[in-house]
Backbone as CSV, one residue per row, in Angstrom:
resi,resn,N_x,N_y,N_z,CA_x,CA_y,CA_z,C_x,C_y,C_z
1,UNK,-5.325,-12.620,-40.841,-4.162,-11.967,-40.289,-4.261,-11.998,-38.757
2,UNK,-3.279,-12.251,-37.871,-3.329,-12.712,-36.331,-2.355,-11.584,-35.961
3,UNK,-2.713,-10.774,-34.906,-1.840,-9.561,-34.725,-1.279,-9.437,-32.916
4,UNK,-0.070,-9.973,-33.374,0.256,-10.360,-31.903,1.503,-9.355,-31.649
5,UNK,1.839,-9.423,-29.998,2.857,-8.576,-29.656,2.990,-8.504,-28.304
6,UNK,3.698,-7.672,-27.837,3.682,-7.504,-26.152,3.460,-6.418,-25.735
7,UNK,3.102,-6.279,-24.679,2.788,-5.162,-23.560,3.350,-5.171,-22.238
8,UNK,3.847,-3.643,-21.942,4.375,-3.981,-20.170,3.245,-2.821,-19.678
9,UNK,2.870,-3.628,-18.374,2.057,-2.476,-17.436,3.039,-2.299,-15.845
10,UNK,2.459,-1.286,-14.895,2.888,-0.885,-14.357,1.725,-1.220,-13.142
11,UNK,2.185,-1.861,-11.877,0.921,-1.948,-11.182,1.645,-1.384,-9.538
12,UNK,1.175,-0.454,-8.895,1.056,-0.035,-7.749,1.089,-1.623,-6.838
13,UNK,1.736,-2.492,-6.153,1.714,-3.206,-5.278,0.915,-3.162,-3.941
14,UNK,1.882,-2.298,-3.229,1.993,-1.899,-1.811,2.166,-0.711,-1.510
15,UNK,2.315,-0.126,0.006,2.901,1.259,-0.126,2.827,1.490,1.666
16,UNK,4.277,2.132,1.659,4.681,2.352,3.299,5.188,3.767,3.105
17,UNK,5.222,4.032,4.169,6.012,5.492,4.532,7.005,5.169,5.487
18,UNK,8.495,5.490,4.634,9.609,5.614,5.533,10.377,6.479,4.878
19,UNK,11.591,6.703,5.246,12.430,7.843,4.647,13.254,7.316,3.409
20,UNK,12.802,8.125,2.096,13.708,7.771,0.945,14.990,8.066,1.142
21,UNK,15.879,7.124,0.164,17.062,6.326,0.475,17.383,7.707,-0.119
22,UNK,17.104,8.413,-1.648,17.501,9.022,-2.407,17.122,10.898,-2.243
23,UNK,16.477,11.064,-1.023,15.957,12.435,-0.856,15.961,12.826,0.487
24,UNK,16.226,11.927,0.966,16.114,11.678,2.656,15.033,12.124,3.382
25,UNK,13.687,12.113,2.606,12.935,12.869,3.451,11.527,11.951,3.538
26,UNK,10.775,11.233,4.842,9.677,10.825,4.825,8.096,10.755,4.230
27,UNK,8.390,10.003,3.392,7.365,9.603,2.669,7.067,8.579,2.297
28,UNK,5.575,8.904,1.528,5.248,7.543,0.835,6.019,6.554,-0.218
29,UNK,6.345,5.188,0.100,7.394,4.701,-0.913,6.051,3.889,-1.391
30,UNK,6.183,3.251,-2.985,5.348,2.755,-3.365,5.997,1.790,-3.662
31,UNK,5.680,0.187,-4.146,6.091,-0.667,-4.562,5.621,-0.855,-5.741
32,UNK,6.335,-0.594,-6.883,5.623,-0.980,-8.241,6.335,-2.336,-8.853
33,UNK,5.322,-2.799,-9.303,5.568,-4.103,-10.127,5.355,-4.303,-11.646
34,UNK,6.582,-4.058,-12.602,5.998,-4.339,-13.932,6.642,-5.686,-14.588
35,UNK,5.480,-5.741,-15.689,5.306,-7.368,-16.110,5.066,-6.674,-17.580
36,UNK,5.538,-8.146,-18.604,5.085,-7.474,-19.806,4.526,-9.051,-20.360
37,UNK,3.557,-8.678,-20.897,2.403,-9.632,-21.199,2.679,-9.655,-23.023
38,UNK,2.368,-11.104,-22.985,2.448,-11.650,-24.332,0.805,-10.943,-25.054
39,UNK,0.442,-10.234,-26.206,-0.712,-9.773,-26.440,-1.171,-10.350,-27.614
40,UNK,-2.749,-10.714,-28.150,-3.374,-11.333,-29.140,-4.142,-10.503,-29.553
41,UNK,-3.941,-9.944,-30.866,-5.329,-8.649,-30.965,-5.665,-7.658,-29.920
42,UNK,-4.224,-7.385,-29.565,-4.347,-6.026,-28.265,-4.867,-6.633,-27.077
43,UNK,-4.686,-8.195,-27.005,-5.478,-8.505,-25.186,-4.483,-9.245,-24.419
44,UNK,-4.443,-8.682,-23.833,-2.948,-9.815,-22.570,-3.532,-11.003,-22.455
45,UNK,-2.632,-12.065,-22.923,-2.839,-13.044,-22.712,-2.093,-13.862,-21.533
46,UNK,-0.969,-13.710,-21.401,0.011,-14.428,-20.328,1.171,-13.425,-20.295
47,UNK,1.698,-13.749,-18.824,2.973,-12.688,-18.695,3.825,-13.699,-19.069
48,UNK,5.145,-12.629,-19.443,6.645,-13.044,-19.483,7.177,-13.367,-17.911
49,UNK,7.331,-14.310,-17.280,8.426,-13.982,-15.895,7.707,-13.523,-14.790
50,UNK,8.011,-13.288,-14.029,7.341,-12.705,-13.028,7.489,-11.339,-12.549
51,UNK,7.946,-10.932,-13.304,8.284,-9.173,-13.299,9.739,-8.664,-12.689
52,UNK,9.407,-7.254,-12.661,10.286,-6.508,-12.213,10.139,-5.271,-10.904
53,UNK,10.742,-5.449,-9.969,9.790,-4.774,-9.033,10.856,-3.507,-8.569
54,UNK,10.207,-1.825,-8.253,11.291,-1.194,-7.333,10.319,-0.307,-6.107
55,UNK,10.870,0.130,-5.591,10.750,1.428,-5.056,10.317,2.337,-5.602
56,UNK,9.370,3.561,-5.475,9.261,4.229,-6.603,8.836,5.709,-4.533
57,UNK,9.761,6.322,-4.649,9.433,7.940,-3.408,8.231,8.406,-4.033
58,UNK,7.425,8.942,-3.078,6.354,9.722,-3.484,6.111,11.400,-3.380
59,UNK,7.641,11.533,-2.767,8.259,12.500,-2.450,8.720,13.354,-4.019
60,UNK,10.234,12.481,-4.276,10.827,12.811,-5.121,10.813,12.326,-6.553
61,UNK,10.114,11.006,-6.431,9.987,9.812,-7.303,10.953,9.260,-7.733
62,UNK,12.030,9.256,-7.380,13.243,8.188,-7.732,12.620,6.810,-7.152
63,UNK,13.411,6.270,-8.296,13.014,4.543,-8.328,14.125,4.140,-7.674
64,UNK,13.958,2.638,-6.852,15.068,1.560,-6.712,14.546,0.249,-7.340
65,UNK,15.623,-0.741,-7.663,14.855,-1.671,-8.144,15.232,-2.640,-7.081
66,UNK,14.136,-3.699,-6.382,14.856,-4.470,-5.694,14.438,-5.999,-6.427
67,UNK,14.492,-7.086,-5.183,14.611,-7.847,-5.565,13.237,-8.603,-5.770
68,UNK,12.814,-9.832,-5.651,11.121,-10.416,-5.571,11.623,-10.409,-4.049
69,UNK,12.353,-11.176,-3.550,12.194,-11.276,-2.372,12.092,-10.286,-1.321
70,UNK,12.939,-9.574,-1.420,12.515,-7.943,-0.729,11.081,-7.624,-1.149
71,UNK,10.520,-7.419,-2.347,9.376,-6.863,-2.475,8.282,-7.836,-2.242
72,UNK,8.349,-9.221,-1.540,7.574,-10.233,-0.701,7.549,-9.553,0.942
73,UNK,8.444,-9.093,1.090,8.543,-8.310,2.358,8.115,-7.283,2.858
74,UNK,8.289,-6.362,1.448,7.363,-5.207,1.449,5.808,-5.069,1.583
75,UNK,5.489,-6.476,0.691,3.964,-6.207,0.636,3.624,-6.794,2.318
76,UNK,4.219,-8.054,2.911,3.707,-8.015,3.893,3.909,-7.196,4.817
77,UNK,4.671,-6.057,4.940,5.369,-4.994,6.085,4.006,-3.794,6.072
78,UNK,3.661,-3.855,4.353,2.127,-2.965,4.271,1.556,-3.782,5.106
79,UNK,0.759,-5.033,5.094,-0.216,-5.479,5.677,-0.096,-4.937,7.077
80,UNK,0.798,-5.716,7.209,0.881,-5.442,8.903,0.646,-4.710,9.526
81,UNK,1.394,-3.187,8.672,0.659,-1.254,8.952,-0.662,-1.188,9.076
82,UNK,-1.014,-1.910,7.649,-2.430,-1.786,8.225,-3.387,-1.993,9.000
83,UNK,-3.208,-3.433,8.869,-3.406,-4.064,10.443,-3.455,-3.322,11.472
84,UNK,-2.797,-2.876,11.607,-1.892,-1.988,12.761,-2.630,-0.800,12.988
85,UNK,-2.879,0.211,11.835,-3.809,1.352,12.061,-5.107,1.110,11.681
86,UNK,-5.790,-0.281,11.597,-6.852,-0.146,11.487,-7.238,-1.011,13.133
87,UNK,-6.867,-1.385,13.957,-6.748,-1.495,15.358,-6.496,-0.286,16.018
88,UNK,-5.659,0.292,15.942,-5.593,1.675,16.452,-6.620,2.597,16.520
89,UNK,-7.201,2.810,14.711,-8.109,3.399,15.022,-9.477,2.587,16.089
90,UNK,-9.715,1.277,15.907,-10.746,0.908,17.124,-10.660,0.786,17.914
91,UNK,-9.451,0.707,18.770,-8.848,1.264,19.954,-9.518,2.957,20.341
92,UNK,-9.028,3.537,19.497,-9.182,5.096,19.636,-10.888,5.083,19.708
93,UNK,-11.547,4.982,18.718,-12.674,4.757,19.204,-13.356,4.618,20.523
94,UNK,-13.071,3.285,21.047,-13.289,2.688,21.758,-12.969,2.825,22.801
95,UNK,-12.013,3.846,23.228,-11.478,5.109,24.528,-12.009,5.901,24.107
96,UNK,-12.993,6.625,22.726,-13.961,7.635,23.170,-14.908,7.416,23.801
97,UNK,-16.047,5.885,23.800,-16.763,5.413,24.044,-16.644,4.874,25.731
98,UNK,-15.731,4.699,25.981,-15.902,4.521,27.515,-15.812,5.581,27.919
99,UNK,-14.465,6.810,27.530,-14.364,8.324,28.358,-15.997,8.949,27.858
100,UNK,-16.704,8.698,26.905,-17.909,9.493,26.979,-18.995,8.417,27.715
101,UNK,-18.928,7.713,28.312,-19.443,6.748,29.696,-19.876,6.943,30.419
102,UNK,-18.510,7.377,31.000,-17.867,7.687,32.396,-18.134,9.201,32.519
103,UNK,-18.041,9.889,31.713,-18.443,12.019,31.688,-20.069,11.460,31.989
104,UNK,-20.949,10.672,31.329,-22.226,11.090,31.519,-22.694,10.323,32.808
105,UNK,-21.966,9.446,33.968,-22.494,8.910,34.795,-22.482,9.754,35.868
106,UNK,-21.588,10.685,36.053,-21.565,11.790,37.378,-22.665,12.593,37.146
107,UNK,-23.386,12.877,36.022,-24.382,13.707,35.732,-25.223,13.338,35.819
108,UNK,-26.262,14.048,36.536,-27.933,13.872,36.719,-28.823,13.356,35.220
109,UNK,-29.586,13.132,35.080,-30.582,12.952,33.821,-31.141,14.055,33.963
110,UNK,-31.070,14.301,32.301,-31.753,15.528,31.934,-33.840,15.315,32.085
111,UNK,-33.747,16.608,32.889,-35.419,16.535,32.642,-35.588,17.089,31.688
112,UNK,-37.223,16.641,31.176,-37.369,16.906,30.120,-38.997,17.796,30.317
């Protein structure tokens, strides 16, 4: 007996913070992506298509559904954030490290 069937999962993509369309209030939007997989004895074997993707507020949780191509945009608009605040933070750093420099050069050495 061969026990076949399908399955859809739900996978977290990406995720930005801007203001939901549906609550108006700033938050985390998530990009979810679901796919439903052809199954063999309960194991995913291959997807159907290439899915279905929306919006999902982290606020309110209303969904949008958009398109692949919008949600090609989305995932790279995450990168970029990140990018973005993970420079920032070594930036920030890296103006503690000179301003704590510059405080210890006017000062004498500690005797010991």
């Amino acid at each position: 007996m061969i026990i076949f069937g399908s399955r859809t999962s739900s996978k977290i993509v990406a995720m930005l913070v801007f203001v939901c369309g549906a609550c108006g209030r700033e938050a985390a939007q998530r990009l979810v992506r679901r796919r439903t997989w052809f199954t063999l004895f309960f194991t995913p074997i291959f997807p159907f298509g290439h899915g279905t993707y929306a919006i999902s507020c982290a606020y309110c949780g209303a969904h949008s559904p958009i398109t692949r191509e919008n949600a090609d945009r989305f995932v790279k608009d995450s990168e970029a954030a990140q990018i973005n605040a993970e420079a920032d933070r070594i930036l920030a750093a890296e103006d503690a490290r000179i301003a704590a420099e510059q405080n210890g050069q006017g000062q004498p050495p500690l005797q010991g």
